[in-house]
ROZA-931186 format. One record per residue: x, y, z of N, C-alpha, C in turn; residue number from 1. Coordinates in steps of 0.05 Angstrom, whole numbers, plus 32768, in hexadecimal, padded with zeros to 4 digits. Layout:
<<X Y Z> <X Y Z> <X Y Z> NUM>
...
//
This chain:
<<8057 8133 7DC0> <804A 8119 7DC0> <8048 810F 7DDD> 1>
<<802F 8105 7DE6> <8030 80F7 7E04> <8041 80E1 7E03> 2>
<<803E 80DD 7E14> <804E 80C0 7E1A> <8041 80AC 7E21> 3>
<<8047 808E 7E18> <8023 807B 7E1A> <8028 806E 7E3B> 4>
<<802E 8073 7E44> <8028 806D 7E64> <8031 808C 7E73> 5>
<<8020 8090 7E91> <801F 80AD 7E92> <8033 80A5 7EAD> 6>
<<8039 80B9 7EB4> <804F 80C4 7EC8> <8043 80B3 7EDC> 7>
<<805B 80AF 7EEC> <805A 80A0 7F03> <804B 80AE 7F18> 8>
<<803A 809D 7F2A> <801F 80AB 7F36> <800B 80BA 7F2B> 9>
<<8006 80BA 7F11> <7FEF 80BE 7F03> <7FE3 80AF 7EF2> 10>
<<7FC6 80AC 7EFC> <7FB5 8095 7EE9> <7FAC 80A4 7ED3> 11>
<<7FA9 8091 7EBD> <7FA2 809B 7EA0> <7F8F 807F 7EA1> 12>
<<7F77 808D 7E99> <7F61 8076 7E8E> <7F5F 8078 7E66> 13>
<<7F57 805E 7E5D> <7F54 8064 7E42> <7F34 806E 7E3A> 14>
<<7F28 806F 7E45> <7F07 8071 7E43> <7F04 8088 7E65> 15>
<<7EE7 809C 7E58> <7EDB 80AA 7E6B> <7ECA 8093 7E7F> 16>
<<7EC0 807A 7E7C> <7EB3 8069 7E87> <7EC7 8059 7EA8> 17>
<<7EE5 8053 7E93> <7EF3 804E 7EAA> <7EFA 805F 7EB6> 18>
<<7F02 807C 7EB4> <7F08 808C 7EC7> <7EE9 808F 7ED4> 19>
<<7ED0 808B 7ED3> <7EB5 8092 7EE3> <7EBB 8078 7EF4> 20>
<<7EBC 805E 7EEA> <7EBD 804F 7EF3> <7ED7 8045 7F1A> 21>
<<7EED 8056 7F0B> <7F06 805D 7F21> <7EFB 8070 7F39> 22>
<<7EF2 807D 7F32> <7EEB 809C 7F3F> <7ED6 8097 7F53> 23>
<<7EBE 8083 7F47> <7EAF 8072 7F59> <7EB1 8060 7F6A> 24>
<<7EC8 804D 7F5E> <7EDA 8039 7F7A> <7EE5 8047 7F8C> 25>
<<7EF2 8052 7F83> <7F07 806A 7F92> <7EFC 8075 7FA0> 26>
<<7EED 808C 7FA3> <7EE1 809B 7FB5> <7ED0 8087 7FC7> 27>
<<7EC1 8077 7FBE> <7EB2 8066 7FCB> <7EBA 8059 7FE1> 28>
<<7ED5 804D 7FD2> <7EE6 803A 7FED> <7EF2 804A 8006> 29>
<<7EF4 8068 7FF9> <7EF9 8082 8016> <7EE3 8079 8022> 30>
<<7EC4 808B 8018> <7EB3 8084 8027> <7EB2 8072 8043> 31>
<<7EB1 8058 8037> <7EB1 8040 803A> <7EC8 8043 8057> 32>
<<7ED8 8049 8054> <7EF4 8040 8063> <7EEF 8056 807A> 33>
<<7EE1 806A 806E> <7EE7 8083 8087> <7ECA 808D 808E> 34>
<<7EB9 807E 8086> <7E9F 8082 8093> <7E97 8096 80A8> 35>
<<7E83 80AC 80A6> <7E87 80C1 80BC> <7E97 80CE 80C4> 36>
<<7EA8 80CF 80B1> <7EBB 80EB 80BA> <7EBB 8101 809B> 37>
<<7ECE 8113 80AA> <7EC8 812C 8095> <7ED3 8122 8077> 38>
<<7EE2 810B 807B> <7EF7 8104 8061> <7EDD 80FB 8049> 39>
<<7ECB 80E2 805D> <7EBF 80D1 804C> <7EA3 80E5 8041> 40>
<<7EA3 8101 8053> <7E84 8119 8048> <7E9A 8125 802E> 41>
<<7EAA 811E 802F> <7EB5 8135 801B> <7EB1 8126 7FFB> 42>
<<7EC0 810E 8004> <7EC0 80F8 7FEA> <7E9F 80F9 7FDF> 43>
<<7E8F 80EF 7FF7> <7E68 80EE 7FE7> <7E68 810F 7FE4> 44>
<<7E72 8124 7FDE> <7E66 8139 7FD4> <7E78 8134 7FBF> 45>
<<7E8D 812F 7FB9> <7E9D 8126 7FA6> <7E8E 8115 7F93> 46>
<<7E83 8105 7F93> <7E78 80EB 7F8E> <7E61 80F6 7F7B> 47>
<<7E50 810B 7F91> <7E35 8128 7F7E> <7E3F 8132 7F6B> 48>
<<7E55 813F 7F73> <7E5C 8153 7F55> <7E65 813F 7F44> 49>
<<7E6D 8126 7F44> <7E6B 811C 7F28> <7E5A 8115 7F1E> 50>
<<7E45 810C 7F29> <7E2F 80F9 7F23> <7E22 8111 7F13> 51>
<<7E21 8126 7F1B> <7E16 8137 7F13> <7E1C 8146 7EF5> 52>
<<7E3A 8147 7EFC> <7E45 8149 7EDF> <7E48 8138 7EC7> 53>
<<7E3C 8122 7ED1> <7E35 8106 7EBD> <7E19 8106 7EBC> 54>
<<7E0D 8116 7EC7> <7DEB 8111 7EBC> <7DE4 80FD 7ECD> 55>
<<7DEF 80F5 7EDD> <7DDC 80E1 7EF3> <7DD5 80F6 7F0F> 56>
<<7DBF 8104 7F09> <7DB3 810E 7F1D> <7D9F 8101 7F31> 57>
<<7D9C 80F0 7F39> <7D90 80DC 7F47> <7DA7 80D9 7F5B> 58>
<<7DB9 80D1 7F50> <7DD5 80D0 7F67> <7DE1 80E6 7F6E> 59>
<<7DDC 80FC 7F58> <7DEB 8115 7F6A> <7DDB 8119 7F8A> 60>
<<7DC2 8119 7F7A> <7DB8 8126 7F8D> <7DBC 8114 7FA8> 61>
<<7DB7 80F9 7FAC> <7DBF 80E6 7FB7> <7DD4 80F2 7FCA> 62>
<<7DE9 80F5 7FBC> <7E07 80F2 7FCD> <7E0C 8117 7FD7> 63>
<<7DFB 812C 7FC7> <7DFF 8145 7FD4> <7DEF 813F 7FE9> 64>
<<7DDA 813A 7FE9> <7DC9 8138 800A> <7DDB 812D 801B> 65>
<<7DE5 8116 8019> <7DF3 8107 802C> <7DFE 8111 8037> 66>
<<7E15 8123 8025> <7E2A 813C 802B> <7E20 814E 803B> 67>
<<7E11 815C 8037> <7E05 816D 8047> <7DF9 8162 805F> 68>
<<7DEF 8152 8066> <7DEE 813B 807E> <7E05 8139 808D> 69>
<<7E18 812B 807F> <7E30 8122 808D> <7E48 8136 808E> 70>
<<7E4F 814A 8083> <7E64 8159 8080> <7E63 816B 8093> 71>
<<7E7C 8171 80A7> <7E85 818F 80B1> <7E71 81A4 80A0> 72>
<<7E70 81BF 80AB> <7E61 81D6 80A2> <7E74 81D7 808C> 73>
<<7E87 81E3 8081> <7E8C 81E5 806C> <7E8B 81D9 8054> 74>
<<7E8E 81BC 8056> <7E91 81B1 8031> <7E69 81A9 8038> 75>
<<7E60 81A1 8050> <7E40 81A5 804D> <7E35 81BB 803E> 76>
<<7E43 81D3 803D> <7E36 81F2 8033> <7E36 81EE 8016> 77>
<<7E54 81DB 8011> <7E5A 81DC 7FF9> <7E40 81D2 7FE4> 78>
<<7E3E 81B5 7FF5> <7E26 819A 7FE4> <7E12 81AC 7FEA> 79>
<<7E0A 81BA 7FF9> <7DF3 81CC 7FF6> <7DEE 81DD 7FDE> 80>
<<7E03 81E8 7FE2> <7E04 8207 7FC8> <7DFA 81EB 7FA6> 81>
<<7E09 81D6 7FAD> <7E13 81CA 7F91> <7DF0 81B9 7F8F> 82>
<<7DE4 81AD 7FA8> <7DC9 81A3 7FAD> <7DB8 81BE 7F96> 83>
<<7DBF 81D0 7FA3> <7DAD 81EB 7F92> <7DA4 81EC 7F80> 84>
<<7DC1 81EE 7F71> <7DCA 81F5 7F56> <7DB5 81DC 7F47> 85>
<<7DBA 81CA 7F51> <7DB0 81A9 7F40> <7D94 81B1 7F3F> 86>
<<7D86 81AF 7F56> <7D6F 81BB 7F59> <7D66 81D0 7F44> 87>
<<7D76 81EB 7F46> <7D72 81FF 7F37> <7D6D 81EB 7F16> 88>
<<7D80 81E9 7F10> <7D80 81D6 7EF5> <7D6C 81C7 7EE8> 89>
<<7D5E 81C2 7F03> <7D3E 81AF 7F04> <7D23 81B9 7F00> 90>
<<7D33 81D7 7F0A> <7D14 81EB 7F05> <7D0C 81E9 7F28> 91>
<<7D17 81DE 7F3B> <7D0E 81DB 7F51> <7D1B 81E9 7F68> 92>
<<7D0A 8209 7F5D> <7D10 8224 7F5F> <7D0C 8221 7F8A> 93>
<<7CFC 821E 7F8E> <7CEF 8211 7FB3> <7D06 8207 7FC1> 94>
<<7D0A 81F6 7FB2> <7D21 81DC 7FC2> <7D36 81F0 7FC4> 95>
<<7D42 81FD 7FAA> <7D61 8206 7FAC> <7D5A 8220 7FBB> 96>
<<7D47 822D 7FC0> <7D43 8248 7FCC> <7D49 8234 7FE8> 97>
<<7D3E 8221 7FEC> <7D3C 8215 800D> <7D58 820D 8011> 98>
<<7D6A 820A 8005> <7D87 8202 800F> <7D9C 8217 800E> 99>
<<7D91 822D 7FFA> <7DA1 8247 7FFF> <7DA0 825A 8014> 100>
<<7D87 825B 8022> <7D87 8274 8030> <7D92 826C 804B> 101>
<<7D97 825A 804D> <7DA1 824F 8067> <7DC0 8253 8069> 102>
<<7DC5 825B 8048> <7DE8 825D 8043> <7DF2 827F 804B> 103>
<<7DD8 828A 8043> <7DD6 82A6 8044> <7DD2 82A8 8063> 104>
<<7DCC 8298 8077> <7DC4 82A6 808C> <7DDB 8298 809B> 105>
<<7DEB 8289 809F> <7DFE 827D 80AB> <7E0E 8273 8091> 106>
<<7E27 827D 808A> <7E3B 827D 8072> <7E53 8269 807D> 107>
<<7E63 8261 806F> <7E73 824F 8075> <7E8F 8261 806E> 108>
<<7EA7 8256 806D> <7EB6 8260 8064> <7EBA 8253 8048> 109>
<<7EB4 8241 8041> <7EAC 8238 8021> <7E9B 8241 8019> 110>
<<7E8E 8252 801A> <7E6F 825C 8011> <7E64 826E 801C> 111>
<<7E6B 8288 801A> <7E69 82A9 8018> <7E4D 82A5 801C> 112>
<<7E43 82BE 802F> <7E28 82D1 802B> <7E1E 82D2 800F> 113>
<<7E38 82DD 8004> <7E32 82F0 7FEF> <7E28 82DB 7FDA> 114>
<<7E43 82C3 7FDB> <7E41 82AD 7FC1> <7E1F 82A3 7FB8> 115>
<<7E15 829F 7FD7> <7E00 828F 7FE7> <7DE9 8298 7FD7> 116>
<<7DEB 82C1 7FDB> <7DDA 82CC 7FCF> <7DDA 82D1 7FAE> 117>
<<7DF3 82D3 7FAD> <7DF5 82D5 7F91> <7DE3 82BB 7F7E> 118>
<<7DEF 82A7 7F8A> <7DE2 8285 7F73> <7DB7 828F 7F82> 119>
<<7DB8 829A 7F95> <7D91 8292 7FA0> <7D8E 82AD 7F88> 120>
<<7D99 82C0 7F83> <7D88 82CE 7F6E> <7D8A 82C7 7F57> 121>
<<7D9D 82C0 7F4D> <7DA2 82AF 7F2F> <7D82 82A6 7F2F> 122>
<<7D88 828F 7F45> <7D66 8280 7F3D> <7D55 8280 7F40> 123>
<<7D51 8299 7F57> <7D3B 82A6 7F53> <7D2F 82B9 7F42> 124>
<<7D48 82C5 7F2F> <7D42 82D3 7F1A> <7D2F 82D1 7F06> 125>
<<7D2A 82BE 7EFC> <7D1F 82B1 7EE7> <7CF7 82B4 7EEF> 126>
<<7CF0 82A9 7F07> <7CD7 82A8 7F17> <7CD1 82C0 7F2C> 127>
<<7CE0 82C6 7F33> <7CDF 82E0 7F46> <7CF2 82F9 7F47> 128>
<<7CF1 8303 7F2D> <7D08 8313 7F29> <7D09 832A 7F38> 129>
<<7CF8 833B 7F4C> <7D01 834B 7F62> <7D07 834D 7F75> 130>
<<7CFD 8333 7F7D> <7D15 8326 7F96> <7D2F 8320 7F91> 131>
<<7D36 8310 7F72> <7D4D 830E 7F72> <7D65 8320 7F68> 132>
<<7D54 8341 7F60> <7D5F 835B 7F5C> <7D69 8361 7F7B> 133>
<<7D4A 8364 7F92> <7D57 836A 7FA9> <7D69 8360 7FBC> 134>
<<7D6F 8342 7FAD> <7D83 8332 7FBC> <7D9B 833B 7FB5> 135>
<<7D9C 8345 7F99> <7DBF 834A 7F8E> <7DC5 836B 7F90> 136>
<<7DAB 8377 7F95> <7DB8 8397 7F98> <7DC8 839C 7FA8> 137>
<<7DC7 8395 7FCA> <7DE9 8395 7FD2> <7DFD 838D 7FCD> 138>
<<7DFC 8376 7FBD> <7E1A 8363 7FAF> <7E1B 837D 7F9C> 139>
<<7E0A 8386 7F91> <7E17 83A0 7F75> <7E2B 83AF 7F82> 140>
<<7E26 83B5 7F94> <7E33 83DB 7F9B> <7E4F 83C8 7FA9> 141>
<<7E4E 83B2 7FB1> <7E65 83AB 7FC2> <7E7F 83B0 7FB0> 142>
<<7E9A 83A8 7FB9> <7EA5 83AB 7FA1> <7EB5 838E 7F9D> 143>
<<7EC4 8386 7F86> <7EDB 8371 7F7B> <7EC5 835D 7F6D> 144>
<<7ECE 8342 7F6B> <7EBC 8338 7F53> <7EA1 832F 7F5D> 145>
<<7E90 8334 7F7B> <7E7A 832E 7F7A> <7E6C 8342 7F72> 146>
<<7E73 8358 7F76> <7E64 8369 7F68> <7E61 8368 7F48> 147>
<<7E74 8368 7F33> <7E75 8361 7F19> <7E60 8347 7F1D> 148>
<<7E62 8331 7F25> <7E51 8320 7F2B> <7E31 8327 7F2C> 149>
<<7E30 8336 7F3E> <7E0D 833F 7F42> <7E0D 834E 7F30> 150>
<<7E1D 835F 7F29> <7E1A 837D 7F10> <7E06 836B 7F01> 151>
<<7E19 8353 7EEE> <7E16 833D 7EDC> <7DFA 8333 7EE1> 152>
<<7DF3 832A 7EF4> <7DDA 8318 7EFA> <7DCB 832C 7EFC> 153>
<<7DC8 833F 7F0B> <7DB0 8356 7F0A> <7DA7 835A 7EE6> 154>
<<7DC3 835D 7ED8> <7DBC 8360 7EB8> <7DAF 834A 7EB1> 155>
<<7DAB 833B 7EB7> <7DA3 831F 7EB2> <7D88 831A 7EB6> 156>
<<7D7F 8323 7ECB> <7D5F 831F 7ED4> <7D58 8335 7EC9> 157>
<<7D65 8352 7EBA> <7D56 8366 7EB6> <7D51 8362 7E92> 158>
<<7D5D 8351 7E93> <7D5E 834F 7E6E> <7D60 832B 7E66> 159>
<<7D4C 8321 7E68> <7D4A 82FC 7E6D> <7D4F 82FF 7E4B> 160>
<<7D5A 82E8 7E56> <7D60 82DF 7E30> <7D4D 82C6 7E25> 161>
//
């Protein structure tokens, strides 16, 4: 059985609305407090992946741009890769090709060559499936899980469901 108040230094909301609601003050007031530095790019890419995961894509996209604006090269690569994906999701195959290949050609240490290329053929698979075969045939032969990875996605564009 839980216990009806939670351990000391951890918040328990009763509703998913107040914990959206916390998560938005909270990160916000970072923002806010540390303006221009790497703390407050991390919180607004923070800020994307939820919005995003709540279906408010108007603000993801919002606060990954920002991120990628304001952030060090690394968590920027990140709101990029994640800008993509949203995109991808949208059908707005252009845009996420335009924020990936830049990941592929200068890599972060958050965000692999390989990762970079792996997510641009996923979605290119669908519209341009032999570019996005020739993007993953060196991830195949490589070895450990990016290869299983491209194995996987190459099966994927060769057999659409």
């Amino acid at each position: 059985m839980l216990p009806e108040t939670p351990p000391e230094g951890v918040k328990a909301y009763k509703t998913d609305a107040e914990r959206q609601a916390a998560i938005q003050k909270d990160l916000g007031a970072l923002v806010a407090k540390y303006s221009g530095s790497e703390e407050a790019a991390i919180c607004t890419y923070l800020l994307g992946l939820n919005a995003a995961d709540h279906g408010n894509l108007a603000d993801a996209e919002k606060y990954l741009k920002k991120a990628i604006d304001d952030a060090g090269k690394d968590y920027a690569s990140l709101a990029r890769l994640s800008l993509a994906q949203l995109y991808a999701s949208q059908g707005k195959v252009t845009e996420a090709d335009g924020l990936l290949r830049p990941l592929i050609s200068s890599p972060s240490s958050l965000v692999s060559k390989d990762l970079a290329t792996l997510e641009l053929a996923k979605i290119l698979g669908k519209t341009k499936p032999d570019e996005a075969k020739k993007l993953l045939e060196p991830l195949r032969s490589a070895s450990g899980p990016m290869s299983r990875a491209a194995i996987q996605a190459y099966a994927d564009i060769a057999q659409p469901r």
